[in-house]
C-alpha positions as CSV (number, residue, x, y, z in Angstrom):
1,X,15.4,-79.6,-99.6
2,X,16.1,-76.8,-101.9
3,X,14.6,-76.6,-105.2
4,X,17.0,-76.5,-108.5
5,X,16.2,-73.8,-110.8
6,X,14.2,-75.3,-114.1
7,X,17.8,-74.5,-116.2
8,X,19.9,-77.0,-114.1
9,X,17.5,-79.8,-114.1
10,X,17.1,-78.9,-118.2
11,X,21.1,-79.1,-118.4
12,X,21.2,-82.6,-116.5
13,X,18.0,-84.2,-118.2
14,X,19.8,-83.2,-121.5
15,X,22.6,-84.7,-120.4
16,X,21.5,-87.9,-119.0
17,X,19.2,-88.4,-122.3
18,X,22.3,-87.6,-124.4
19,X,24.5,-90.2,-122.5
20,X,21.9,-92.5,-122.7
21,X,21.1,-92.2,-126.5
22,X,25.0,-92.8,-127.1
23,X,25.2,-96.1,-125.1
24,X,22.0,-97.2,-127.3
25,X,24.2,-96.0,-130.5
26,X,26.9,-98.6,-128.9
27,X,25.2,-101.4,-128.3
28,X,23.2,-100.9,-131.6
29,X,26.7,-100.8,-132.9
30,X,27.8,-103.8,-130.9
31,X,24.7,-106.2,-132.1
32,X,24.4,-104.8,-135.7
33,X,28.7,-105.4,-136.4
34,X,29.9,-108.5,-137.9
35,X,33.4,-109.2,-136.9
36,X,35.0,-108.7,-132.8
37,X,37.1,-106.1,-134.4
38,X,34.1,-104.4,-135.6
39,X,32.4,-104.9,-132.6
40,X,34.6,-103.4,-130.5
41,X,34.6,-100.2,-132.3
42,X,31.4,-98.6,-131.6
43,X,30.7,-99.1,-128.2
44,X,35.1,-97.9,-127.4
45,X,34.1,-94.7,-128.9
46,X,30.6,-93.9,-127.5
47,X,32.4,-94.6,-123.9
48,X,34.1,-91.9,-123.4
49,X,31.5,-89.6,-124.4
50,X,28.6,-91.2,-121.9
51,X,31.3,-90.6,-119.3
52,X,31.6,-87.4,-120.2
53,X,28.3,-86.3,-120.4
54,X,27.5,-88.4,-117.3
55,X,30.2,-86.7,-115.6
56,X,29.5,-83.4,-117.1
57,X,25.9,-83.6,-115.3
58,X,27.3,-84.1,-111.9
59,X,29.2,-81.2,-111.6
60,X,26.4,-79.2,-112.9
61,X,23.7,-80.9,-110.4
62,X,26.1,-80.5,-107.1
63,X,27.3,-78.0,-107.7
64,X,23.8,-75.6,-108.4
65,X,22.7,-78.1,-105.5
66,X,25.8,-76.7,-102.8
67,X,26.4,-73.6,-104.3
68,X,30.0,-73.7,-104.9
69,X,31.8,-75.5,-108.0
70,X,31.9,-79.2,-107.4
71,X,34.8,-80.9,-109.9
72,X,35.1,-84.8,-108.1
73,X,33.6,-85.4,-111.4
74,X,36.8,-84.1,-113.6
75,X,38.9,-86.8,-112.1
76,X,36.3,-90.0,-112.7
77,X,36.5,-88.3,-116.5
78,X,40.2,-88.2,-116.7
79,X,40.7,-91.3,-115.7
80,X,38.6,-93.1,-117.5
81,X,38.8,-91.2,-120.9
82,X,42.9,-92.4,-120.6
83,X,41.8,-95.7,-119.7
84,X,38.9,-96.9,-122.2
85,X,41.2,-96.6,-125.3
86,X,44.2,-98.2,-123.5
87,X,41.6,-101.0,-122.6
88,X,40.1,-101.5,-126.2
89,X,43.7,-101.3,-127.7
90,X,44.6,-104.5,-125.2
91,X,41.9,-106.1,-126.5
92,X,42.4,-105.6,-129.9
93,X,46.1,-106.9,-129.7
94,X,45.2,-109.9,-127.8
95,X,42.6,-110.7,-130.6
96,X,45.3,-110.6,-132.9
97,X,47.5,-112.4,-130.8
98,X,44.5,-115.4,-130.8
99,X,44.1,-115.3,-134.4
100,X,47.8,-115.7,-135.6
101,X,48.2,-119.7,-136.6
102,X,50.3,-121.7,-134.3
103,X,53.7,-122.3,-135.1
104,X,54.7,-125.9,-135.1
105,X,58.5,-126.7,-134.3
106,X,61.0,-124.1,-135.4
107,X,62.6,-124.7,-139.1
108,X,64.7,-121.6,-139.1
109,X,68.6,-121.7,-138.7
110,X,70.3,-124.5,-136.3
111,X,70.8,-123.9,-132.9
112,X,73.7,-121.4,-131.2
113,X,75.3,-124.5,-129.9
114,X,75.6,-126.1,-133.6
115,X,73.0,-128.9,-132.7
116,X,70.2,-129.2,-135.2
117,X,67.2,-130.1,-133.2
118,X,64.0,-130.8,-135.2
C-alpha cells in the first residue's frame, strides 16, 4: 500500500478534527438551549458544515490515494446540504402545529346548508 504524502493526511486530519469540533459545538448547543425551537437550531446549522468538511476529506483522501479526482463525495454533500434545512423546517412547523390549542366545536357562521349545528 502506497504511502500518502504528509500534506494530504494534514488536509484530512484537519478536516476530520474540524468536523468533529462542529458536531461538539451542536450538541453543546443542543444540551445548553432551553426551548425545542432553540434546540433545533444549533445542531441544523453545524450539519451541513460536518458534512461538508466530512465530505471535503474524502475527495481529498481518494483521490491523492488513486491518483485521479474522485467527486462521489460532491453528490452525498449536495444532497444532504438541500435536505438538512428542508428536514429542520418540517420539524419546526410540526412543533408549531403541536403547540397551537385545540379548537373545540366551530362557532363561526352557520352551515352552507342554513342548519346551525352546535
Amino acid at each position: 500500500m502506497n504511502a500518502l504524502p504528509f500534506w494530504v493526511e494534514l488536509i484530512v486530519a484537519l478536516l476530520l478534527l474540524a468536523s468533529g469540533a462542529l458536531a461538539l459545538v451542536g450538541a453543546i448547543g443542543l444540551l445548553r438551549l432551553k426551548t425545542f425551537f432553540q434546540r433545533m437550531h444549533a445542531p441544523a446549522v453545524t450539519t451541513s458544515l460536518c458534512i461538508w468538511c466530512v465530505a471535503l476529506a474524502a475527495i481529498v483522501y481518494f483521490s491523492a490515494r488513486d491518483g485521479r479526482l474522485e467527486l462521489q463525495a460532491w453528490l452525498i454533500m449536495i444532497l444532504l446540504t438541500i435536505t438538512a434545512p428542508i428536514t429542520t423546517s418540517l420539524l419546526a412547523r410540526a412543533a408549531l402545529f403541536r403547540q397551537r390549542p385545540a379548537k373545540g366545536p366551530a362557532k363561526g357562521p352557520a352551515a352552507v346548508d342554513g342548519n346551525d349545528r352546535q
